[in-house]
DSSP file (Angstrom, degrees, kcal/mol; ACC not computed):
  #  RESIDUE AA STRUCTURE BP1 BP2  ACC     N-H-->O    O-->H-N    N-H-->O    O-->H-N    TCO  KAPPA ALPHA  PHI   PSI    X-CA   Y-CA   Z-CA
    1    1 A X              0   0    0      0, 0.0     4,-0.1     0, 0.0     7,-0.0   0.000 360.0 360.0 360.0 -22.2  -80.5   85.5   27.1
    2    2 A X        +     0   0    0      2,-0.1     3,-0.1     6,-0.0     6,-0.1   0.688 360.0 101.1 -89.5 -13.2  -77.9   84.2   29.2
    3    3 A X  S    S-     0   0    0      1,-0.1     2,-0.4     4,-0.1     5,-0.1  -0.014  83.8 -87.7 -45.2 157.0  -79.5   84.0   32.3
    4    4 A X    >   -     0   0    0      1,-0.1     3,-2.6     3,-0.1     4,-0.3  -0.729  43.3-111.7 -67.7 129.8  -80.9   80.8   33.9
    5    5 A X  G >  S+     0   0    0     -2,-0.4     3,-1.0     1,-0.3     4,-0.3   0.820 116.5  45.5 -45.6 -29.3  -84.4   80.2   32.9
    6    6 A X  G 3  S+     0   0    0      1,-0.2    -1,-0.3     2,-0.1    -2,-0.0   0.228 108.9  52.2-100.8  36.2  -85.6   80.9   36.5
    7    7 A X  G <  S+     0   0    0     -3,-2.6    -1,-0.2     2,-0.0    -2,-0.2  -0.095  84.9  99.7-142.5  12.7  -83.6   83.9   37.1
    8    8 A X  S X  S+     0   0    0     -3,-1.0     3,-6.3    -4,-0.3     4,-0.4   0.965  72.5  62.9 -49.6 -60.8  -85.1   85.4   33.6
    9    9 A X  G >> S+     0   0    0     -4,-0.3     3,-0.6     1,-0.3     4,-0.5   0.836  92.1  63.0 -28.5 -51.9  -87.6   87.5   35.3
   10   10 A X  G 34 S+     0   0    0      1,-0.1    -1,-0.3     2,-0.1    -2,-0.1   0.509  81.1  86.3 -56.3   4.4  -84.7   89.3   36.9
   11   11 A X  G X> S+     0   0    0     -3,-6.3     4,-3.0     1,-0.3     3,-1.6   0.972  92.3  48.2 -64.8 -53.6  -83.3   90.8   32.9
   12   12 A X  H <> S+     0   0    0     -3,-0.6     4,-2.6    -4,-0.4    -1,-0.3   0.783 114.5  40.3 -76.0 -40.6  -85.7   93.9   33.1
   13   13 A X  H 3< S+     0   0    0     -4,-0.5    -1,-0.3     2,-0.2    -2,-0.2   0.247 114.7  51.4-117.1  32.4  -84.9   95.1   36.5
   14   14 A X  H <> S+     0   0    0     -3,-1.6     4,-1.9     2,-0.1     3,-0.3   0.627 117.9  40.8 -98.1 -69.2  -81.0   94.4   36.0
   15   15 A X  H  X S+     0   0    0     -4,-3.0     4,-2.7     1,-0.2    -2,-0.2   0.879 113.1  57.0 -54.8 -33.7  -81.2   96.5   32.6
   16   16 A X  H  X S+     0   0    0     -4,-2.6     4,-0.8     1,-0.2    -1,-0.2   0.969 106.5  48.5 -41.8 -51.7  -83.6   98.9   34.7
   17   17 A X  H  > S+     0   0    0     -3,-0.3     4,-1.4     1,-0.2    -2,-0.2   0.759 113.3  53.9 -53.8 -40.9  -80.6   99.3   37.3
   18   18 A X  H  X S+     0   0    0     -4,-1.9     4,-1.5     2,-0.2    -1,-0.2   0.988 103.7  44.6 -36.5 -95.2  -78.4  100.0   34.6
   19   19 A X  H  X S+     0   0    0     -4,-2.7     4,-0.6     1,-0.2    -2,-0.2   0.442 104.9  57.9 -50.8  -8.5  -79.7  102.4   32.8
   20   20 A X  H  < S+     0   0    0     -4,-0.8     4,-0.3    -3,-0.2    -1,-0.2   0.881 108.1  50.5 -86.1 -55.1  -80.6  104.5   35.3
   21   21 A X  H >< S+     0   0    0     -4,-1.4     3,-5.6     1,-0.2     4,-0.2   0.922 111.1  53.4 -23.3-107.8  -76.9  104.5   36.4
   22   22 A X  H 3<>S+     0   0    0     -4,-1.5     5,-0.8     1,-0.3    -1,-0.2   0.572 103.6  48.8   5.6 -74.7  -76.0  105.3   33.0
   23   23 A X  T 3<5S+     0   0    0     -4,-0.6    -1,-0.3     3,-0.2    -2,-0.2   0.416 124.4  32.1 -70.5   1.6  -78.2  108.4   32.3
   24   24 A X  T X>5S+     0   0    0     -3,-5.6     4,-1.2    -4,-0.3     3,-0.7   0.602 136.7  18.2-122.5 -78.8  -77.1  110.1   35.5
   25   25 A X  G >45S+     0   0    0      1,-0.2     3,-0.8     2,-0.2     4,-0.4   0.891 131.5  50.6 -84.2-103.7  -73.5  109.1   36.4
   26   26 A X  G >45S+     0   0    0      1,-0.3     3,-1.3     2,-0.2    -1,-0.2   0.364 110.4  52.6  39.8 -73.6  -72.9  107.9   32.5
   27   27 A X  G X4<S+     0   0    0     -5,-0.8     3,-4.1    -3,-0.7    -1,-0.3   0.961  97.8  64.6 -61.5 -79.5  -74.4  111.4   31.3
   28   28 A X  G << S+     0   0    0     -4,-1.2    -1,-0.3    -3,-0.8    -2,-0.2   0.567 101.6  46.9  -1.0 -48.8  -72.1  113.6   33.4
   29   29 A X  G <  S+     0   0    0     -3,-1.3    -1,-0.4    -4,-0.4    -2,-0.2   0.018  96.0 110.1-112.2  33.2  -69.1  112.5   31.7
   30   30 A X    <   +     0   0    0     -3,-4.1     2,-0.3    34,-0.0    -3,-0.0  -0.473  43.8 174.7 -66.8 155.4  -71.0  113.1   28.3
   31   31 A X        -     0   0    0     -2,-0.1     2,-0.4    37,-0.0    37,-0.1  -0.899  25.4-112.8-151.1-142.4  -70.0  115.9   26.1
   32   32 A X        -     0   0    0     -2,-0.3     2,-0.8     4,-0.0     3,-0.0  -0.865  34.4 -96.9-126.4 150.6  -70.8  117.3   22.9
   33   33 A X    >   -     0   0    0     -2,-0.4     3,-1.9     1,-0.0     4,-0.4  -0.779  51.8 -98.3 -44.4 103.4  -68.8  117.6   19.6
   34   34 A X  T 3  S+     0   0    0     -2,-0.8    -1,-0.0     1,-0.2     0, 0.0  -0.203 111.3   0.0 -31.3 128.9  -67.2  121.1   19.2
   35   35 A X  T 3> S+     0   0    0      1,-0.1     4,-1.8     4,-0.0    -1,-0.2   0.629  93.1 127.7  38.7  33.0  -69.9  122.9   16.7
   36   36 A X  H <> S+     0   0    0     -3,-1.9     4,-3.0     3,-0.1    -2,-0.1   0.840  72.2  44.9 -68.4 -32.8  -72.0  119.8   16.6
   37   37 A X  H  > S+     0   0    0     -4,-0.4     4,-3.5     2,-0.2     5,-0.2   0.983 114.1  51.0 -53.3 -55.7  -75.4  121.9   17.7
   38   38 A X  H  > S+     0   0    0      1,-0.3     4,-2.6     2,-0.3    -1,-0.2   0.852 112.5  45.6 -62.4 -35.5  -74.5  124.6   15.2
   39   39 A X  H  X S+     0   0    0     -4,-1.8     4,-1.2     2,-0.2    -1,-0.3   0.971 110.6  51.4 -75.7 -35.1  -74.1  121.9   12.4
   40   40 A X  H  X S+     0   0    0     -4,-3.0     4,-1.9     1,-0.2    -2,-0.3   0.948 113.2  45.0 -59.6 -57.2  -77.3  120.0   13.2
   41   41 A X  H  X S+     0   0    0     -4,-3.5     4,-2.0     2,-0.3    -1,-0.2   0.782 111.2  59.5 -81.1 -32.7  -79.4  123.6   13.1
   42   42 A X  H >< S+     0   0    0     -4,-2.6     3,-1.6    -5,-0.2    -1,-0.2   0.937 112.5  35.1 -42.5 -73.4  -77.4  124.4    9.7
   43   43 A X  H >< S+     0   0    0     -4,-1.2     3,-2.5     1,-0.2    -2,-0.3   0.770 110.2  63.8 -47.4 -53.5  -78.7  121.6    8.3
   44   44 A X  H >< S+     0   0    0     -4,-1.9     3,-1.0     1,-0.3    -1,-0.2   0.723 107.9  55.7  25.5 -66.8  -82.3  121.9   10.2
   45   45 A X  T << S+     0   0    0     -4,-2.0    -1,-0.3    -3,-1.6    -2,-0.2   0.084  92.9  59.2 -45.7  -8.5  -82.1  124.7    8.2
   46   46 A X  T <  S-     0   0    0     -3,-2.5     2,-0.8    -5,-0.1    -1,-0.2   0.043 117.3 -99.2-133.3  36.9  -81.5  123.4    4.7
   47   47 A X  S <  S+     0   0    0     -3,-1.0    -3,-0.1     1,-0.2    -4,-0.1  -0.669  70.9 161.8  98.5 -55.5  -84.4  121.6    4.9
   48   48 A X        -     0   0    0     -2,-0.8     2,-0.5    -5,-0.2    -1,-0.2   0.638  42.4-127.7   0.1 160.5  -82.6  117.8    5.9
   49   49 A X        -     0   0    0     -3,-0.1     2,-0.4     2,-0.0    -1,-0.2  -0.926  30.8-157.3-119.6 148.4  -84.2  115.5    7.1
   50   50 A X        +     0   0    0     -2,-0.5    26,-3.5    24,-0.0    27,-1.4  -0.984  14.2 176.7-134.7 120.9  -82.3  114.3   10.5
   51   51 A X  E     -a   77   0A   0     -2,-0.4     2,-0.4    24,-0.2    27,-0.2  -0.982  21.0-150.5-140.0 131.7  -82.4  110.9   12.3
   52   52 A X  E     -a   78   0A   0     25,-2.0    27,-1.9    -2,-0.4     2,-0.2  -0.686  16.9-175.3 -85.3 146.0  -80.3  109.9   15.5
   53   53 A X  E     +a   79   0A   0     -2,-0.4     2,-0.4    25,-0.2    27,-0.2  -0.804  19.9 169.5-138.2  87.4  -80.0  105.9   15.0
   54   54 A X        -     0   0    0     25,-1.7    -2,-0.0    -2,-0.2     7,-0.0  -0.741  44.0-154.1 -94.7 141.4  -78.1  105.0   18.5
   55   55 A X  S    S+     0   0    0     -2,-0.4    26,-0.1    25,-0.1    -1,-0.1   0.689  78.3 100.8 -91.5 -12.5  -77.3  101.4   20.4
   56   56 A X  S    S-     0   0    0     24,-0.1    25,-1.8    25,-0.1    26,-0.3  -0.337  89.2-100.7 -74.4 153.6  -77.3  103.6   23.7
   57   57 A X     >  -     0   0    0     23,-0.2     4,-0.7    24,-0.2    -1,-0.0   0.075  30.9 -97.5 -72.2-169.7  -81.0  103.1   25.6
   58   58 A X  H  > S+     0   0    0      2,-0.1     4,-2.8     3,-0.1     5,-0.2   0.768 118.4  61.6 -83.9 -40.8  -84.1  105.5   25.4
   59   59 A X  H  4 S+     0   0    0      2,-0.2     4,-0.4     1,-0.2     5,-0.2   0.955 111.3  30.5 -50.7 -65.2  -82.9  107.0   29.0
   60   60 A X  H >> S+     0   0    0      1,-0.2     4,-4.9     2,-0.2     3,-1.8   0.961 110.4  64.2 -68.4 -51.8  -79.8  108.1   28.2
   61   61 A X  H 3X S+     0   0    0     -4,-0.7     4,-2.1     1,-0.3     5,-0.2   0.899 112.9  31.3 -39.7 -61.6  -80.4  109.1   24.8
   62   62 A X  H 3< S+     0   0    0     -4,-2.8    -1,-0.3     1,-0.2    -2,-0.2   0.362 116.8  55.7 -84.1  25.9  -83.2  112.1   25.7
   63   63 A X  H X> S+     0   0    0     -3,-1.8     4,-2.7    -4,-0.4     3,-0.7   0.668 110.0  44.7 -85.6 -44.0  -81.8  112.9   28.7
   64   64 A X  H 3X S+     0   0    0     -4,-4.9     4,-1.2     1,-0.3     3,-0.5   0.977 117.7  44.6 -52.2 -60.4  -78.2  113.5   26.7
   65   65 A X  H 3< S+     0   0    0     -4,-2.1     6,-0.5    -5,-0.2    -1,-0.3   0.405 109.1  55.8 -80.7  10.1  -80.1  115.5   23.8
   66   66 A X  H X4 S+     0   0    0     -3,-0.7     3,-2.3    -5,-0.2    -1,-0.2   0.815 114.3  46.0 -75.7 -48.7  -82.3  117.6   26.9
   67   67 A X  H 3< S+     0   0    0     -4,-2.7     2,-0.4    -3,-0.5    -2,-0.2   0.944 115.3  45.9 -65.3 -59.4  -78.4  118.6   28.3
   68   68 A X  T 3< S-     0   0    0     -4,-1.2    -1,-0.3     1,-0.1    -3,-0.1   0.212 116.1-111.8 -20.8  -8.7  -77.3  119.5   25.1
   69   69 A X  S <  S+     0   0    0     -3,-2.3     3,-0.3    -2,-0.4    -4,-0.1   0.369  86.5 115.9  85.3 -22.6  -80.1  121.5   24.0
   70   70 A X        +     0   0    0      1,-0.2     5,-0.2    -6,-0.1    -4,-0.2   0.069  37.7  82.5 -86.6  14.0  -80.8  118.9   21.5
   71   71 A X  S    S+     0   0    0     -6,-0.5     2,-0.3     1,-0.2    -1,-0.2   0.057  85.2  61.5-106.3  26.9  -84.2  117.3   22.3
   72   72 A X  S    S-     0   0    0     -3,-0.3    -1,-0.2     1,-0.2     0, 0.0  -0.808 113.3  -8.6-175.0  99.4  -86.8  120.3   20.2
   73   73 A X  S    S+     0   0    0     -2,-0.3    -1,-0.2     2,-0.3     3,-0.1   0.920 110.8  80.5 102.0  56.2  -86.5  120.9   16.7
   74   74 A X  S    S+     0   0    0      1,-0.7     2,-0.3   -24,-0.1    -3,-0.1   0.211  78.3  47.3-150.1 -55.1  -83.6  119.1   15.6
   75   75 A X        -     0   0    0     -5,-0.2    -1,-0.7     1,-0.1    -2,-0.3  -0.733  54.0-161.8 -93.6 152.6  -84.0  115.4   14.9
   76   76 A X  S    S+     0   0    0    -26,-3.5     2,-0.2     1,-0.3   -25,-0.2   0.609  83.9  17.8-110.6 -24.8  -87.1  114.3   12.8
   77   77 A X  E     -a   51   0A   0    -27,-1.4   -25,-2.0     2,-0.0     2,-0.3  -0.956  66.0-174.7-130.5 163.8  -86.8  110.6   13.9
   78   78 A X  E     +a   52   0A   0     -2,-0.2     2,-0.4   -27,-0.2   -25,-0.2  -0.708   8.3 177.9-141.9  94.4  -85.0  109.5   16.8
   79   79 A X  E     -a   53   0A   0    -27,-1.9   -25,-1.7    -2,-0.3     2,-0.1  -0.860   7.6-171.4-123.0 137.8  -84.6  105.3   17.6
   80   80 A X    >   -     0   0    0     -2,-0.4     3,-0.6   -27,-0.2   -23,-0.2  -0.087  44.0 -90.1-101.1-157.9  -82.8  103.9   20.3
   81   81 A X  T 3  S+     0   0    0    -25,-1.8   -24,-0.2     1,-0.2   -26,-0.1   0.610 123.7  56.7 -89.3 -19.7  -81.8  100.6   21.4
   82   82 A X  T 3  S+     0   0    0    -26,-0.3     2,-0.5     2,-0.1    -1,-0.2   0.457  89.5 104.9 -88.7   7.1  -85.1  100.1   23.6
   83   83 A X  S <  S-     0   0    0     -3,-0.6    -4,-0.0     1,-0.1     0, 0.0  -0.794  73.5-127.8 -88.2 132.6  -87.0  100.7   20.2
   84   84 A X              0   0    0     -2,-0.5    -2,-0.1     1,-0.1    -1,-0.1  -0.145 360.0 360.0 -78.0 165.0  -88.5   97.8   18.6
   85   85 A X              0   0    0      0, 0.0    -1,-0.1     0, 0.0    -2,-0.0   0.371 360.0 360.0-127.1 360.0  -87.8   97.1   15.0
């Protein structure tokens, strides 16, 4: 939004550049809660319903919950910051 109107064009493949950064280098120095897996499958398991609500992009976000284990059978809705509202 801050951009100059003729330098708009560039937003998407500045945020591309980003996020790509992000979900590789970014990811690395991810980690998990201590017994965060183990609490989400409790609850998984007592019927919950479970929804990630994140400001982090669509990239990072299932790439984190693929390293984690966390992307199959856990969350029932998942929206990121690239999701529209």
């Amino acid at each position: 939004e801050f951009l100059p109107e003729k330098e708009k064009h560039r937003a998407a493949e500045g945020k591309k550049i980003i996020d790509e950064i992000v979900s590789t280098e970014g990811l690395e120095k991810a980690s998990l809660c201590p017994n965060a897996k183990e609490i989400l499958e409790k609850l998984r398991k007592e019927k919950y319903d479970i929804v990630l609500l994140t400001n982090s992009d669509a990239l990072f976000t299932y790439r984190g919950l693929e390293k984690f284990g966390l992307a199959k059978n856990i969350f029932d809705l998942v929206i990121t910051a690239d999701d529209p509202f």
